[in-house]
C-alpha positions as CSV (number, residue, x, y, z in Angstrom):
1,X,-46.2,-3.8,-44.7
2,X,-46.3,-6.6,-47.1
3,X,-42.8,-6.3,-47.7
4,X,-41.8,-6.0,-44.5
5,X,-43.7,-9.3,-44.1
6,X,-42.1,-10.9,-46.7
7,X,-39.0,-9.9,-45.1
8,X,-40.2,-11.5,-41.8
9,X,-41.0,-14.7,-43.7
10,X,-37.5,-15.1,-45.2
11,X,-35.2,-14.8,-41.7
12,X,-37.9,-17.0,-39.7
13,X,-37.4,-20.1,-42.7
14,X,-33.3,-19.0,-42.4
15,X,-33.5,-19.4,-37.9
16,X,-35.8,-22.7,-38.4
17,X,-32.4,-23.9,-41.3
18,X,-29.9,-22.7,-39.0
19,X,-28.9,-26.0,-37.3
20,X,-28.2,-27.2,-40.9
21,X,-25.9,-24.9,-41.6
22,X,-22.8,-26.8,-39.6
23,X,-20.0,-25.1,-42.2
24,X,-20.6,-22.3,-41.4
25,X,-21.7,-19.8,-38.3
26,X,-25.0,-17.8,-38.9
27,X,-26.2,-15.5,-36.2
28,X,-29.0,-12.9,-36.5
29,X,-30.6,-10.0,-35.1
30,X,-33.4,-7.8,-34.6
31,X,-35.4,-4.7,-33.7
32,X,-39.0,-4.5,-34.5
33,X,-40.5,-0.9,-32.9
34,X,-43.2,1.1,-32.7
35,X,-43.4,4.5,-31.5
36,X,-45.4,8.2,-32.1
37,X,-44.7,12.0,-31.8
38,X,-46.6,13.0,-28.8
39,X,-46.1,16.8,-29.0
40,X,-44.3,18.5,-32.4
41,X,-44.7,17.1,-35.4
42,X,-41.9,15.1,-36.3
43,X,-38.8,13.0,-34.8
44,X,-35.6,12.6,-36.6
45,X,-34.9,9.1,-35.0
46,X,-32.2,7.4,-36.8
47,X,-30.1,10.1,-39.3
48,X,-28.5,7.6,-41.7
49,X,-30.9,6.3,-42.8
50,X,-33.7,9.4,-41.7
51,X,-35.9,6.9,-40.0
52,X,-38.8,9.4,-38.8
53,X,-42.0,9.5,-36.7
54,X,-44.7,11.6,-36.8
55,X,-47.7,12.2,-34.9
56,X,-49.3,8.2,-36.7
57,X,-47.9,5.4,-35.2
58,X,-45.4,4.1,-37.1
59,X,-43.3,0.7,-37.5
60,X,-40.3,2.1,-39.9
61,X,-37.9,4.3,-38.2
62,X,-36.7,1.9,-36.0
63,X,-37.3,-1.8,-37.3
64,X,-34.5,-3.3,-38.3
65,X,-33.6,-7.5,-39.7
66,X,-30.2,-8.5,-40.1
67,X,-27.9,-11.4,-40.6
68,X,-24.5,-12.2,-40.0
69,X,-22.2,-14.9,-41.4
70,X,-19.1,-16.2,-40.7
71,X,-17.3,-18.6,-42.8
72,X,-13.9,-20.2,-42.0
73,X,-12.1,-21.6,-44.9
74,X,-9.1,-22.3,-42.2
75,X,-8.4,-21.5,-38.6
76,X,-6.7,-18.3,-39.9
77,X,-8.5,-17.3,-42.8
78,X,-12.3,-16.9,-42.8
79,X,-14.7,-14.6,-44.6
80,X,-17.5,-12.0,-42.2
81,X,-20.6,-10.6,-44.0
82,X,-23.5,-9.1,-42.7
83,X,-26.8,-8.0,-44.2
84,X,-29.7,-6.1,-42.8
85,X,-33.0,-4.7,-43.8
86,X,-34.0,-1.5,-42.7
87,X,-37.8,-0.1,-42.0
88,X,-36.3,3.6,-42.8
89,X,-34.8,2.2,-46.0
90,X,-38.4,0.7,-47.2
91,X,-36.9,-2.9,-45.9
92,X,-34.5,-2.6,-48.9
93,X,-31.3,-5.4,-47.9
94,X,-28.2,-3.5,-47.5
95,X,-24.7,-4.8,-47.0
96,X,-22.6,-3.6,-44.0
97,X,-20.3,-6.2,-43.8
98,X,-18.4,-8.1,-46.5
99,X,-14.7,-8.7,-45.7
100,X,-11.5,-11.1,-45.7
101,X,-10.2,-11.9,-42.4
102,X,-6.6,-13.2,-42.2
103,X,-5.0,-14.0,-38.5
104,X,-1.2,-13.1,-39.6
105,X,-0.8,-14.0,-35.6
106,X,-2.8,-14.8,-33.0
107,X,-3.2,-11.2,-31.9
108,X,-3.0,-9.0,-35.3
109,X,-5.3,-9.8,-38.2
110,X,-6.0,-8.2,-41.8
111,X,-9.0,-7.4,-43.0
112,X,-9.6,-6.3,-46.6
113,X,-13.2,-5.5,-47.9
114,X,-16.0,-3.6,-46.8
115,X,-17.2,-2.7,-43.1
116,X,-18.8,-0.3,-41.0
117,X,-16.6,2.9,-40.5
118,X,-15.7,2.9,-36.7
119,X,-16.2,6.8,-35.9
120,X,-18.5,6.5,-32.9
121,X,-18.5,3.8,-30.1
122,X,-21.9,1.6,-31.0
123,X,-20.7,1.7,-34.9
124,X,-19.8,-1.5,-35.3
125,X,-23.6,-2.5,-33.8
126,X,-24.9,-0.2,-34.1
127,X,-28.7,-1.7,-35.9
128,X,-28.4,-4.3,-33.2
129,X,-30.8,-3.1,-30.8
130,X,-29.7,-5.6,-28.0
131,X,-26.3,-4.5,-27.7
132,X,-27.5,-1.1,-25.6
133,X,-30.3,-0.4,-23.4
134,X,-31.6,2.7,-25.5
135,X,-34.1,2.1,-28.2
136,X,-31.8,3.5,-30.7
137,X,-28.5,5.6,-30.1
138,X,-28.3,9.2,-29.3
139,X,-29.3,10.7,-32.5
140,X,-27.5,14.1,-31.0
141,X,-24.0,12.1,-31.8
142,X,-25.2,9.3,-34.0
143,X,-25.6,11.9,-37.2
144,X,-23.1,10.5,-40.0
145,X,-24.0,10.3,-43.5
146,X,-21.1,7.8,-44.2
147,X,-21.5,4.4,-42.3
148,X,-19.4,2.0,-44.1
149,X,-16.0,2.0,-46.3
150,X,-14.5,0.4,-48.5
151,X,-10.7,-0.6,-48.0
152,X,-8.3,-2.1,-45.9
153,X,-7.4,-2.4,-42.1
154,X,-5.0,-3.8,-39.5
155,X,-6.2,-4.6,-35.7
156,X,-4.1,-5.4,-33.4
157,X,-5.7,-7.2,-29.9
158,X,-4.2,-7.7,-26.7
159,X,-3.8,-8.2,-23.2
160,X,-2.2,-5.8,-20.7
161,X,-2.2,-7.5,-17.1
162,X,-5.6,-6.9,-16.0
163,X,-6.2,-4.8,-18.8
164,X,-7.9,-6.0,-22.6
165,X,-6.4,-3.7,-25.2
166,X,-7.1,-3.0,-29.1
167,X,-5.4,-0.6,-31.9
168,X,-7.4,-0.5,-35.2
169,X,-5.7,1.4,-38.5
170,X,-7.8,1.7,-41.5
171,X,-7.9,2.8,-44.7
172,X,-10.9,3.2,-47.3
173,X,-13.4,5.5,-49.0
174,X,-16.9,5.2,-49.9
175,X,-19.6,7.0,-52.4
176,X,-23.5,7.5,-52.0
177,X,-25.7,8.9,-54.5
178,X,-28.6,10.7,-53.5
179,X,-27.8,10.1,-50.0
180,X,-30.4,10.0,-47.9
181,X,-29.1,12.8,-44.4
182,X,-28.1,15.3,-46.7
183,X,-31.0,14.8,-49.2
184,X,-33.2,15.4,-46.5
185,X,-31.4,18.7,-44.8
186,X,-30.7,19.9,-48.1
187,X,-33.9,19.3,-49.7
188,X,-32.0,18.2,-52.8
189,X,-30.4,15.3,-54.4
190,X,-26.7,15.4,-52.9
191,X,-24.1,12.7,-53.8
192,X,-21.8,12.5,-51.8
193,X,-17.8,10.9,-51.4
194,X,-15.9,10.2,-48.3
195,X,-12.0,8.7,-50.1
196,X,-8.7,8.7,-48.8
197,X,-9.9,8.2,-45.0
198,X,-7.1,7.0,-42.5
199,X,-7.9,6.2,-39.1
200,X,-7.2,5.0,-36.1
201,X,-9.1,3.5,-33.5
202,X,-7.9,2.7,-29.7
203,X,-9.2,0.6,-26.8
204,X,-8.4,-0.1,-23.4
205,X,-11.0,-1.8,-21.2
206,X,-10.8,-4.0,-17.8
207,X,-13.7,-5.1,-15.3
208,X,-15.0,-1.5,-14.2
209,X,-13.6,0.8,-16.9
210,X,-13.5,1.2,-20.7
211,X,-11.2,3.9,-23.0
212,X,-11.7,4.4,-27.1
213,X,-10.2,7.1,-28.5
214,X,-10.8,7.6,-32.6
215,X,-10.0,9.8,-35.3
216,X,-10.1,10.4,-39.2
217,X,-9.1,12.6,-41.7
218,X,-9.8,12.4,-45.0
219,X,-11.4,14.5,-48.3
220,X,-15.2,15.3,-49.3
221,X,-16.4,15.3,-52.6
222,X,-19.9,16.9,-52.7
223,X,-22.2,17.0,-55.4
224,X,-26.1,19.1,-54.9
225,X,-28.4,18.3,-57.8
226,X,-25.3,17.5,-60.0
227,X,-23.6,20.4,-59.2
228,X,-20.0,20.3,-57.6
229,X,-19.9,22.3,-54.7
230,X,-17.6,20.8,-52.5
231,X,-13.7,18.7,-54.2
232,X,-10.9,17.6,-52.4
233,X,-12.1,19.4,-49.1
234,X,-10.0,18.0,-45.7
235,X,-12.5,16.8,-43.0
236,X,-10.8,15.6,-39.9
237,X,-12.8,13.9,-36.9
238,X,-12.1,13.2,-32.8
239,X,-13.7,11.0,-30.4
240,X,-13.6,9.9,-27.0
241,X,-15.6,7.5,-24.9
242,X,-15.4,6.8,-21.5
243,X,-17.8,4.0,-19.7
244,X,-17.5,3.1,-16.1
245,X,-19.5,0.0,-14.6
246,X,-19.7,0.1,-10.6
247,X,-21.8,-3.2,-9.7
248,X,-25.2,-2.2,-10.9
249,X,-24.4,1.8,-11.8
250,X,-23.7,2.1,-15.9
251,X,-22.6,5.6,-16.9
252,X,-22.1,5.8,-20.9
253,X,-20.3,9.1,-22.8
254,X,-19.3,9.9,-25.7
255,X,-17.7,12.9,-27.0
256,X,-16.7,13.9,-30.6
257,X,-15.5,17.1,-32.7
258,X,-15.7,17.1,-36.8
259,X,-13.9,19.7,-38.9
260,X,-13.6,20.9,-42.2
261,X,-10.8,23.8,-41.5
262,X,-11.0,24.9,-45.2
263,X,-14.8,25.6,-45.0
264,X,-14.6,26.9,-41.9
265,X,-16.8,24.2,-40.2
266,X,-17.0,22.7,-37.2
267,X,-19.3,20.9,-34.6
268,X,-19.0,19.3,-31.5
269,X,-21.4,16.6,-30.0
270,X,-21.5,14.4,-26.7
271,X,-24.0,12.4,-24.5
272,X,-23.9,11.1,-21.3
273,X,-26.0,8.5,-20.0
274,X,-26.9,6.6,-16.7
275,X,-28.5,3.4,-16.3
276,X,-29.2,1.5,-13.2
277,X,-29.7,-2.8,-13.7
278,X,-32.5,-3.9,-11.4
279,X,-32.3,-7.5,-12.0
280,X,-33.9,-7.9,-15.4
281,X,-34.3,-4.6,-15.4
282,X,-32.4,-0.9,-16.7
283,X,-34.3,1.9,-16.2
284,X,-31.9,5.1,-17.4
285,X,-31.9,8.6,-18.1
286,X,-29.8,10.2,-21.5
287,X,-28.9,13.6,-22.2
288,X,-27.4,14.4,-26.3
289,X,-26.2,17.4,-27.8
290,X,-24.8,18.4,-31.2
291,X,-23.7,22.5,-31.4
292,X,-22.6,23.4,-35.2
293,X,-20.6,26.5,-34.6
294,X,-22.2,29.3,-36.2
295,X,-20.3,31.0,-39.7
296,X,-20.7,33.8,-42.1
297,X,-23.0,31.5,-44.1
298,X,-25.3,30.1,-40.9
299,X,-24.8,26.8,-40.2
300,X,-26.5,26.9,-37.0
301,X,-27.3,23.5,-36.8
302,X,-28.1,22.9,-32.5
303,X,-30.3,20.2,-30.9
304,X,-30.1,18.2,-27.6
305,X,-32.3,15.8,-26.3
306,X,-33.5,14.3,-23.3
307,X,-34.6,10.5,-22.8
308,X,-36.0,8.6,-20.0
309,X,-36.5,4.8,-20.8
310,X,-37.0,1.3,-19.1
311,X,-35.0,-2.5,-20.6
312,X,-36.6,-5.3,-19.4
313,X,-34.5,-8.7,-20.3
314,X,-37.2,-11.0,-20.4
315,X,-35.0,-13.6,-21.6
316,X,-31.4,-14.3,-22.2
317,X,-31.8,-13.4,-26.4
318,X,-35.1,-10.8,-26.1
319,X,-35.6,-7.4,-24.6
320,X,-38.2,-5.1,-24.5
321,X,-37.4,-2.0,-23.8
322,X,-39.8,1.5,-24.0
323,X,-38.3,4.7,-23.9
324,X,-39.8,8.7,-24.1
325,X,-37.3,11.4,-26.0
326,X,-37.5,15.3,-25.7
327,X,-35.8,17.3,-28.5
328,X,-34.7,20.8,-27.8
329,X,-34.4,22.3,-31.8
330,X,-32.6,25.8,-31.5
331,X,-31.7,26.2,-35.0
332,X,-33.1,29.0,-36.7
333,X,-31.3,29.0,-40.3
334,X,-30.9,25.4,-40.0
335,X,-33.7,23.9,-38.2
336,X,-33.9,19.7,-38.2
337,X,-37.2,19.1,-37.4
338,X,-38.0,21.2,-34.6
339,X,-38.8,20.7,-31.0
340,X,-41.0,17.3,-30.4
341,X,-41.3,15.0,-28.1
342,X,-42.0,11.1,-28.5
343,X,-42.7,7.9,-27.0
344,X,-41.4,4.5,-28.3
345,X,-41.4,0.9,-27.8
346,X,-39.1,-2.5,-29.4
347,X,-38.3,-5.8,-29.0
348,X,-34.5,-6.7,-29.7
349,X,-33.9,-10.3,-30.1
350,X,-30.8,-12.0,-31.2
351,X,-30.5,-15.5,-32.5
């Protein structure tokens, strides 16, 4: 709590500075939450980072600080960062964003650096709590280890007639020691190396209607306890979204496969979600699911979830939103947490 004070202290002295800060533009965002396992005995809320409740009340899982900067050195050239502290991560910062942007025309820029790795539709926000109406996206789909590379990418932006379009080609690779998701389901210290990803990410979007189609390939390296058990194995991932808006009517999915063909893995995942705007208000109603096909060694790995929850807007930068999630845990060799069910509430803010 004291750091997580501390933490407050800091970004409340950097909002009160912001008007001073004319060379540059400084934008920040929040998500502080509360929430308890009503029935169970734990909730694996956010996987990256293993944010869980229990049957206490609890502030960690879900809070989450950050900052984002922009600094143009020209109309062409400018440089992003963005850093955030995370409850899950004991309010440790962490860097998500640090990168070179360079326009080489009005519609295709250059990016060299580091940023968030775009497999899933919210990953480019996705610790920004106001950008969706859940509490926190479908853990069911939202279950990488890997958020970020490090590398280079190309994005190309355009306009179709009625239509807003967008081709993203990346390449990168990123480490983490002891990282946290597989520490946890392993039970052991596992490092672990995503390098040589290529990807490619599409979008095609107009008033009622928005496409993204994604994919990656690229090699594991896999270490448990300092042991090698996993070099130079292919992994190759797929994912779709399709989101209609009909007036007030918001239906949200999301569909993804991940393979390692060599290892004989593969799992698929997908949610689908309706929300209804009332004014200042979204109630909506979420159903996730992530199936690990089963294999000579296990891997049984199956959960979906259930979630009723309610946004109120209650002004143009702050939401509060509470929301109640049911987990269904069939795994029997690889169990997450079990079955549970939870209630939660935040306040998302953006300044």
């Amino acid at each position: 709590m004291q750091k997580l004070l501390s933490v407050v202290l800091v970004f409340t002295i950097l909002f009160i500075c912001k008007p001073s800060l004319a060379e540059i533009k400084l934008n920040g965002f929040g998500s502080v939450a509360i929430g308890t396992v009503v029935e169970g005995e734990e909730f694996l809320a956010d996987y990256p980072k293993t944010g869980i409740y229990n049957n206490d009340l609890s502030l960690d899982p879900d809070t989450t600080l950050g900052l984002q900067l922009s600094s143009y050195f020209t109309d062409k050239f400018s440089l992003i960062a963005q850093l955030a502290v995370h409850g899950a991560s004991d309010y440790d910062p962490e860097i998500d964003w640090l990168y070179l942007n360079y326009y080489l025309t009005p519609e295709l820029s250059v990016q060299a650096g580091r940023k968030r790795l775009p497999l899933y539709y919210y990953s480019d926000y996705f610790d920004v709590g106001y950008a969706y109406y859940w509490i926190r996206p479908p853990p069911d789909v939202y279950t990488w280890q890997i958020s970020n590379y490090n590398g280079a990418s190309l994005l190309y932006e355009t306009a179709l007639g009625q239509w807003d379009a967008s081709l993203n080609l990346y390449y990168g690779s990123e480490e983490s020691e002891d990282n946290d998701l597989l520490s946890l389901l392993f039970g052991a210290s596992v490092d672990e190396t995503w390098k040589n990803m290529i990807g490619i990410v599409g979008t095609m979007s107009n008033n009622w209607l928005e496409l993204r189609l994604t994919h990656m390939q690229g090699l594991i390296d896999r270490k448990i306890s300092g042991v090698s058990v996993i070099n130079d194995i292919e992994q190759q991932f797929l994912g779709v979204s399709v989101n209609f808006t009909f007036d007030s009517l918001l239906i949200l999915s999301e569909f993804n496969n991940y393979r390692q063909p060599e290892n004989d893995v593969e799992y698929n995942a997908y949610l689908i979600s309706f929300g209804y705007q009332i004014g200042d208000l979204t109630p909506h109603i979420t159903r996730s699911s992530f199936r690990q096909e089963i294999t000579a060694l296990g891997n049984d790995e199956r959960h979906y979830t259930t979630s009723v929850g309610l946004r109120w807007d209650v002004v143009d930068n702050i939401a509060v939103k509470v929301q109640y999630d049911n987990v269904v845990d069939e795994g029997v060799i690889v169990p997450v947490k079990g079955d549970s069910s939870s209630i939660s509430l935040a306040v998302d803010f953006v300044f």
